[in-house]
C-alpha positions as CSV (number, residue, x, y, z in Angstrom):
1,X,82.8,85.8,95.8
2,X,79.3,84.5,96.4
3,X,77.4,86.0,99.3
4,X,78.0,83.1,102.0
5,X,81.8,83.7,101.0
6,X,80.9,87.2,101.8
7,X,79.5,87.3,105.0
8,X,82.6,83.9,106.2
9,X,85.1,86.7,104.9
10,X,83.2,89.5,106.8
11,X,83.6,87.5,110.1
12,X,86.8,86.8,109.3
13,X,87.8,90.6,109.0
14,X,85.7,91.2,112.1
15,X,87.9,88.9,113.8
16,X,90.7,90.2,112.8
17,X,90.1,93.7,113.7
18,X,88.9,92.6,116.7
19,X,92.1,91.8,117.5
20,X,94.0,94.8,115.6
21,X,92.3,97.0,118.2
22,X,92.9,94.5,121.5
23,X,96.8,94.8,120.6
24,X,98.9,96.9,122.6
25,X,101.4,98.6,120.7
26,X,104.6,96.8,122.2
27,X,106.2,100.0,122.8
28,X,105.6,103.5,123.9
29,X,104.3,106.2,121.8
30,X,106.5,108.9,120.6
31,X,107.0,111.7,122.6
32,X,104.3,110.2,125.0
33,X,106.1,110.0,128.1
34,X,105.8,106.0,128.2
35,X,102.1,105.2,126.8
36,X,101.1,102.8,124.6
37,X,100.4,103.5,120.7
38,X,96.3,103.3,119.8
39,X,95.4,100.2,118.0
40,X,95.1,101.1,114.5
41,X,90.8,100.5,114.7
42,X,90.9,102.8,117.6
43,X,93.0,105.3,115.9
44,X,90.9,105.4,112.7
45,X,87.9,105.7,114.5
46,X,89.4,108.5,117.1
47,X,90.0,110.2,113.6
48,X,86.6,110.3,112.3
49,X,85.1,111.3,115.6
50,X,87.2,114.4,115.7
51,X,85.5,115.6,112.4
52,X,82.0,114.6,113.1
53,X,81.7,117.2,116.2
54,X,82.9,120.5,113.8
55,X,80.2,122.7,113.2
56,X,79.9,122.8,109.4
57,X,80.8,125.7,107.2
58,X,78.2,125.5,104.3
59,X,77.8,127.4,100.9
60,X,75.9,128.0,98.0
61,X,78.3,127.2,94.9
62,X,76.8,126.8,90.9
63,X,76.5,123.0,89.9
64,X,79.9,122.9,88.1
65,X,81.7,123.8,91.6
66,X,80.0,121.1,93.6
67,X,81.2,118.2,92.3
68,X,83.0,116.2,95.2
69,X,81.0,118.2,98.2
70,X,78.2,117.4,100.2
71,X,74.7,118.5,99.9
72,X,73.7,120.5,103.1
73,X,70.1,120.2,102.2
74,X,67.8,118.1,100.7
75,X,67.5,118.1,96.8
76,X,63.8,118.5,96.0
77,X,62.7,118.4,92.7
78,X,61.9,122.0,91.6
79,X,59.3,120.6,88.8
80,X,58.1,117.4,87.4
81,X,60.1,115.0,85.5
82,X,59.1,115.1,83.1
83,X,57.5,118.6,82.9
84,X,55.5,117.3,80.3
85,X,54.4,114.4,78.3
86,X,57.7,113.1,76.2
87,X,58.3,111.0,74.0
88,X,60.7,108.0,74.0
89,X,61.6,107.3,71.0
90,X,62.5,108.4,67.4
91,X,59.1,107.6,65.4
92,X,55.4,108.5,65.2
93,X,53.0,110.2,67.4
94,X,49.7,108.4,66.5
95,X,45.9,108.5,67.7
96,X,43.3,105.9,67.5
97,X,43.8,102.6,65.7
98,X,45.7,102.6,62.4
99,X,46.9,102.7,59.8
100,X,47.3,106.5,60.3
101,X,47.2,109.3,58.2
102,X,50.4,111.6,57.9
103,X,49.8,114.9,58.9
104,X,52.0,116.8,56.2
105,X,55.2,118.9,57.7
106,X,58.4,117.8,59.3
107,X,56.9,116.9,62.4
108,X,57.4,117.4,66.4
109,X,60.8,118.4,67.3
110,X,62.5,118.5,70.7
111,X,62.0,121.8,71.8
112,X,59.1,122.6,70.0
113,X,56.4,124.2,71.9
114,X,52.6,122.5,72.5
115,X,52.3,121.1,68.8
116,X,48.6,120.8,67.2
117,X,46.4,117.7,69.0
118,X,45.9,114.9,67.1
119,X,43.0,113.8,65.3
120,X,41.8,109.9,65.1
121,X,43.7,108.2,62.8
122,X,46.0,110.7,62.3
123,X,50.5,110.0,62.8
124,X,53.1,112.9,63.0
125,X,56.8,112.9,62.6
126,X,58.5,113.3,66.4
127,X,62.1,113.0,67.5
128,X,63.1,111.5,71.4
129,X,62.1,114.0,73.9
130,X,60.0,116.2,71.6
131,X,56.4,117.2,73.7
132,X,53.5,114.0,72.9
133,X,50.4,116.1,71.1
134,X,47.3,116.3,72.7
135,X,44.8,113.4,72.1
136,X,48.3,111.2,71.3
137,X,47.8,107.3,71.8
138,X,51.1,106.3,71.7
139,X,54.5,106.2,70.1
140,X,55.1,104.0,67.2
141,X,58.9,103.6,66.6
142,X,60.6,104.0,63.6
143,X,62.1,100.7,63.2
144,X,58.3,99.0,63.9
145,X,56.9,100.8,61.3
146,X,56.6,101.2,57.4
147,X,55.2,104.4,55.5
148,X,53.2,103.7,52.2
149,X,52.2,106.9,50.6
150,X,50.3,109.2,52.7
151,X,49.8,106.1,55.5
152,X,51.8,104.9,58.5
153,X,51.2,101.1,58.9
154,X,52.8,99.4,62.3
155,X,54.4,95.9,62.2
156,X,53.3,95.0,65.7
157,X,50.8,95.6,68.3
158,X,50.6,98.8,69.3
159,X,49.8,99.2,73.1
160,X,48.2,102.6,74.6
161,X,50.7,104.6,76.3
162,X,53.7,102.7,74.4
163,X,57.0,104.4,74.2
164,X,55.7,107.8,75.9
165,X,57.4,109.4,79.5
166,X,54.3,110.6,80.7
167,X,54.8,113.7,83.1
168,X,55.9,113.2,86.1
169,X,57.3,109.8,85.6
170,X,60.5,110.3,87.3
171,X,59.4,112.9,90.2
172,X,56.6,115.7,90.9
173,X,57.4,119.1,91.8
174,X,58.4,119.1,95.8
175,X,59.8,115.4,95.9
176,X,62.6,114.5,97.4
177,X,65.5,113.2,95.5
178,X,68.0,113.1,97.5
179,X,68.3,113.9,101.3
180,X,70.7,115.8,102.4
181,X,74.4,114.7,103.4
182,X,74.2,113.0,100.1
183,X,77.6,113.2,97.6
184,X,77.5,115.1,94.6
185,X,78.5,113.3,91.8
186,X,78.2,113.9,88.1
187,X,75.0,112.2,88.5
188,X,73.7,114.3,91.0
189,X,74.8,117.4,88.8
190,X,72.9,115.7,86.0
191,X,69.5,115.3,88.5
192,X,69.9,118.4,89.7
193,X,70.5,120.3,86.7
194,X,67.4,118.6,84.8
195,X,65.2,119.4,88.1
196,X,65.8,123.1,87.7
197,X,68.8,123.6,89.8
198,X,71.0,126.4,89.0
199,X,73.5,126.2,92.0
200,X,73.7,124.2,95.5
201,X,74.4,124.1,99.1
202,X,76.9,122.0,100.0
203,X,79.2,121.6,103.5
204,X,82.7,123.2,101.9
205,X,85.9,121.2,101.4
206,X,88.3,121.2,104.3
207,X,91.0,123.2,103.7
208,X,94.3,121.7,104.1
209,X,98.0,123.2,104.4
210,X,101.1,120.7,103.9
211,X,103.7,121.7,106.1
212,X,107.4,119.4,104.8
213,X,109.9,119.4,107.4
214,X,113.3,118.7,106.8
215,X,116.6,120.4,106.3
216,X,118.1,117.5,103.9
217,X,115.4,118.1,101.2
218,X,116.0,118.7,97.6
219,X,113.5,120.5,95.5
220,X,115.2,119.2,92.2
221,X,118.0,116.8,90.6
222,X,119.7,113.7,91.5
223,X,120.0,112.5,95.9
224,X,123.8,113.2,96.3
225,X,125.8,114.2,99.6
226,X,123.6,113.0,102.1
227,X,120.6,115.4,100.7
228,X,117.7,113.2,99.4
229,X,114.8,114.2,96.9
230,X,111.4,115.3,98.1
231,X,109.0,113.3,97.3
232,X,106.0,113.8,99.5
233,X,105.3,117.7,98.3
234,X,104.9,116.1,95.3
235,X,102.8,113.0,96.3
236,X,100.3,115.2,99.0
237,X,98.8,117.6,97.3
238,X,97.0,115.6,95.0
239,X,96.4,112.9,97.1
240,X,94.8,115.1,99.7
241,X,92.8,116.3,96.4
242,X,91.8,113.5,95.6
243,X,90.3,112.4,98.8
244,X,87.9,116.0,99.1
245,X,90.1,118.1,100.7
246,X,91.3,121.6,99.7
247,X,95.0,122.0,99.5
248,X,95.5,125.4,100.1
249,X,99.5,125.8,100.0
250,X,103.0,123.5,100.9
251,X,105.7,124.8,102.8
252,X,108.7,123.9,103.5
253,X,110.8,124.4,107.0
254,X,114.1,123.6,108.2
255,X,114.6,121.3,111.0
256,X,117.3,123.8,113.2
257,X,115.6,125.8,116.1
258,X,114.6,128.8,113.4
259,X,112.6,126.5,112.1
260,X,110.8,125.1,115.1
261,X,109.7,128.5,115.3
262,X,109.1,129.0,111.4
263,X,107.0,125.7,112.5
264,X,105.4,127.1,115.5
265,X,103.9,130.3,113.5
266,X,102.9,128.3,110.9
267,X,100.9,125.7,112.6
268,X,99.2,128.7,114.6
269,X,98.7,131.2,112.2
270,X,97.7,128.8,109.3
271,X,93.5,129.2,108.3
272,X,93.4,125.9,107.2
273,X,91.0,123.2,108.8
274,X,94.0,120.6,108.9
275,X,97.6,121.2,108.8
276,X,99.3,118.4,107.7
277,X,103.6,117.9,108.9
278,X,105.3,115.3,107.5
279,X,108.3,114.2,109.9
280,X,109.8,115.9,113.0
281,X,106.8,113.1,114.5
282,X,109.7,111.2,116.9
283,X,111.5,112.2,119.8
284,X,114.8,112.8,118.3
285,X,117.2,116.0,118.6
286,X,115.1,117.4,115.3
287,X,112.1,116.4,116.2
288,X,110.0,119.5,116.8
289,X,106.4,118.6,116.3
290,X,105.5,117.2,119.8
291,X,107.0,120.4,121.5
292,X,105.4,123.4,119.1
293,X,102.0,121.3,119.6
294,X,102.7,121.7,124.2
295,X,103.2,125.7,123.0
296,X,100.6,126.2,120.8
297,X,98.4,124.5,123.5
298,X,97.5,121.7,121.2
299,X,95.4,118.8,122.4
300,X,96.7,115.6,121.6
301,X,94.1,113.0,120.4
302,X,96.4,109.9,118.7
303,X,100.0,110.0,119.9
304,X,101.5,107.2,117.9
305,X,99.5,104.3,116.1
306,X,99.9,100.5,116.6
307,X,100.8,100.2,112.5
308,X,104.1,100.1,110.4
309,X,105.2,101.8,108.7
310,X,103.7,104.6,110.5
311,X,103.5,104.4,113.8
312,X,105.1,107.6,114.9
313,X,101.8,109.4,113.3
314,X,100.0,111.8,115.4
315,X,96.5,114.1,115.7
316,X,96.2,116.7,117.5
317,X,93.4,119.4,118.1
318,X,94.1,123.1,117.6
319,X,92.0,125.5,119.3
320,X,88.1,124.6,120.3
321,X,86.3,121.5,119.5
322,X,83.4,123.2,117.2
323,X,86.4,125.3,115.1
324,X,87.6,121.8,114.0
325,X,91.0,123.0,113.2
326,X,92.9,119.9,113.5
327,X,96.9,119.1,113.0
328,X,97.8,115.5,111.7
329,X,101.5,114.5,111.7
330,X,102.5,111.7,109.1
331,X,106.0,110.5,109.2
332,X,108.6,111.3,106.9
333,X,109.8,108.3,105.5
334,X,107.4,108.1,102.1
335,X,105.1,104.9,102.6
336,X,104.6,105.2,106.6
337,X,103.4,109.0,105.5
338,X,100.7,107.1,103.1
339,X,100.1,104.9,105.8
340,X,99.2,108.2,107.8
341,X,97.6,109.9,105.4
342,X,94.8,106.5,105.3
343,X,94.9,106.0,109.1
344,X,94.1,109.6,110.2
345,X,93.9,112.3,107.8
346,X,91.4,110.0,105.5
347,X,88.8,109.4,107.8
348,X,89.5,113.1,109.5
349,X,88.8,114.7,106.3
350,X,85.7,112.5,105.0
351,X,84.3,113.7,108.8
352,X,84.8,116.9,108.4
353,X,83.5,117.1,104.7
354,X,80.4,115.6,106.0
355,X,81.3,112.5,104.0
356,X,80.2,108.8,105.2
357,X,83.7,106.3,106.3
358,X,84.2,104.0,103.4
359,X,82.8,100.7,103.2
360,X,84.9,97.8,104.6
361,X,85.4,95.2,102.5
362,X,87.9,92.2,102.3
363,X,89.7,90.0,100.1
364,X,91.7,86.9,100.4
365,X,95.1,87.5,99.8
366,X,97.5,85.2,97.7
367,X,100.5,83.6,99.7
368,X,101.3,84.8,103.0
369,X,102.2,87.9,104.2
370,X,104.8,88.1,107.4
371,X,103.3,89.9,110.3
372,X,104.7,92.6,113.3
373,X,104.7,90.7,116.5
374,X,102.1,93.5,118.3
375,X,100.9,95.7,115.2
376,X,99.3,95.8,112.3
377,X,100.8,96.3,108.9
378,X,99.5,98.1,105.7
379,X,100.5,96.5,102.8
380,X,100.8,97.3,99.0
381,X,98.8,94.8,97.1
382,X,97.7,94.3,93.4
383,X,93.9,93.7,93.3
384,X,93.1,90.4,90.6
385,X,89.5,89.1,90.1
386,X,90.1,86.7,93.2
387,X,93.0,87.6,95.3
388,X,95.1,90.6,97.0
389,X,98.5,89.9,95.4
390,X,101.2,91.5,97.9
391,X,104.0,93.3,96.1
392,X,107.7,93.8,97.4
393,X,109.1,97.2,98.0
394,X,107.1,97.9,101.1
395,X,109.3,99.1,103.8
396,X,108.9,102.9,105.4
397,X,110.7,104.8,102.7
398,X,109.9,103.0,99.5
399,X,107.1,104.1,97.0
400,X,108.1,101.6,94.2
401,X,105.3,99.2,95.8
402,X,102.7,101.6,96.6
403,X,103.1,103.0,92.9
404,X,102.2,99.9,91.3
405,X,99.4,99.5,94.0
406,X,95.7,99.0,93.7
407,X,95.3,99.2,97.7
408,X,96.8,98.4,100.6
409,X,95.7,95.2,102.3
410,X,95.4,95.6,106.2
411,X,97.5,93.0,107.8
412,X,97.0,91.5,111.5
413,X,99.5,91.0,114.1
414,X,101.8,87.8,113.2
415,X,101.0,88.0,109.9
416,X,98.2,86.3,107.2
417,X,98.0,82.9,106.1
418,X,97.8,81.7,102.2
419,X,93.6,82.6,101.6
420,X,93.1,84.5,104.6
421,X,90.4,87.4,104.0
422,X,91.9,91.1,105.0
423,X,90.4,94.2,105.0
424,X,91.2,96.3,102.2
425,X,92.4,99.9,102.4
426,X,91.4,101.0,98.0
427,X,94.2,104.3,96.8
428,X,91.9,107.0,95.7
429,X,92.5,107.2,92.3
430,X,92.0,103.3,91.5
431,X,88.8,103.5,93.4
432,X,86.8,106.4,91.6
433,X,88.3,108.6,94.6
434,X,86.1,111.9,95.6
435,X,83.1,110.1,94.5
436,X,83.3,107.5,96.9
């Protein structure tokens, strides 16, 4: 897309979710007592708000454990970078004007320590990142030069300072590199590491506990007399991984009134940051997440969410504000629980982990795509160099569609024309997810 297609497609999504956020919900909100569901803007961004006011736990981890978290200070370079003249290239290390004399032995190695100085007119051997002599002009590469006897002759001009990282270059000792809040990714590890850095102090994962709820679960073998397999234990965990968090255990509970109080210790005794349920969301006979969230004193901050599948999803807040224990409740049909998970815990979790809300983008999308008549849709889509392609298999409990998926494209009320630009929601692991 060229940049003024850009910016008409960025108004266009602005639009849109302009009016994603206006639109009541058509309905009341589970378990709500008669109010309306939160426009699916309003409930992403109620999400993030409720991790950016936790106080932050931080630690001090070595580099190979840091990958994924976020740097609680600044990354200031420990020494210069270079530390010390370097050169370049494969080739010779040469002073003065030539030809040049070889200075017998096998030359200047990486790792060596200070070799001789040079004389005028005089070449050594040196390999890419070995330490320039003293009194060094430049580097003459290999491949621009010829050897004849005892003499080095270049085939080009040979400039002062050529092919030679002088120290310093990249940084000085006490320079900032990065500031803090920055992601650490296998870049940063690579800075860090050649500025001198042993370990770091990042913000730590949030921890996360999957709660399953259900008593018509299977944990193996074929669906058969009215019991179905589970398929979100399996799906979760790694998807939470994948998005920064720290899965810390599943359970699974029964849906009879033992288990509303299985549910009830759980949710109150769990350490995790976020405890995730999946179903029990509704206000059927079953349903026993609204009630153990009134006992446990919960504070509800999205009770249902303008958006199908999904919009029996919930957050609520457990305990106080600056503990940032927090309980999201997906729904337990499999898609409308990914459409949960990117709604609410998403955002929740990249708050908490100190991590910056992805960048919107959007993308036309091929053919229409029917709309709710008040709420917005999430919809599997295959990603081509030009269009979202929408795929079938996208109602509440099929995962045919979203396991073929690049993303999901975000679909206003009444539905998107042939061409029309949506926001688009990219699934962790086709986007690069943690280091995003």
């Amino acid at each position: 897309m060229s940049p003024t297609d850009s910016d008409h497609a960025m108004e266009a999504l602005d639009e849109a979710l302009a009016l994603v956020s206006r639109t009541p919900a058509g309905g009341a909100g589970p378990g709500s007592g008669g109010h309306r569901s939160l426009g699916w803007v309003q409930a992403r961004e109620a999400a993030a708000r409720a991790g950016s006011g936790v106080r932050a736990r931080i630690h001090r981890v070595p580099l190979a454990e840091a990958l994924g978290e976020v740097l609680d200070q600044p990354l200031e370079a420990l020494t210069d970078l270079p530390s010390f003249d370097t050169s370049a290239m494969d080739g010779w290390a040469v002073a003065g004007p030539g030809p040049w004399t070889v200075r017998p032995g096998e030359g200047v190695l990486a790792g060596d320590g200070r070799p001789e100085p040079l004389a005028d007119g005089e070449a050594v051997r040196i390999a890419t990142g070995a330490r320039i002599p003293a009194d060094t002009t430049a580097v003459l590469r290999s491949e621009h030069s010829r050897e004849s006897g005892s003499q080095v002759y270049a085939d080009r001009p040979v400039q002062t300072g050529q092919d030679i990282r002088p120290r310093g270059q990249e940084c000085r000792s006490g320079d900032l590199m990065l500031p803090a809040g920055s992601l650490v990714t296998p870049a940063v590890l690579g800075l860090a590491a050649a500025a001198g850095y042993d370990e770091l102090a990042t913000r730590t994962r949030p921890r996360v506990e999957i709660l399953v709820l259900g008593d018509e679960l299977l944990t193996e073998g074929r669906p058969h007399d009215g019991l179905i397999r589970d398929a979100l234990s399996p799906m979760l965990g790694p998807w939470l991984t994948r998005i920064g968090a720290e899965v810390t255990g599943t359970r699974r509970i029964g849906d009879d009134p033992a288990g509303a109080e299985a549910l009830l210790d759980a949710v109150t005794g769990s350490d995790a940051d976020v405890v995730i349920t999946t179903g029990g969301t509704a206000s059927g006979p079953v349903d026993h997440v609204h009630p153990v969230l009134r006992r446990a004193g919960a504070e509800l901050l999205v009770d249902g969410v303008a958006v199908r599948p999904g919009h029996p999803m919930l957050l609520a807040r457990l305990g106080d504000r600056t503990e940032g224990r927090h309980l999201v409740g997906l729904p337990g049909n499999p898609l409308a629980a990914v459409s949960g998970l990117l709604t609410l815990a998403e955002p929740l979790l990249r708050a908490l982990a100190g991590r910056r809300q992805r960048p919107r983008y959007a993308v036309p999308v091929q053919g229409g795509i029917p709309g709710h008549p008040n709420d917005t849709r999430l919809v599997p889509v295959l990603l081509t160099d030009e269009h979202a392609v929408p795929l079938r298999y996208n109602g509440p409990a099929m995962l045919r569609g979203i396991a073929a998926a690049d993303a999901l494209a975000v679909v206003p009320p009444h539905g998107a024309r042939a061409g029309q630009d949506l926001e688009i929601l990219d699934l962790p692991w086709v986007s690069g997810g943690c280091f995003t």
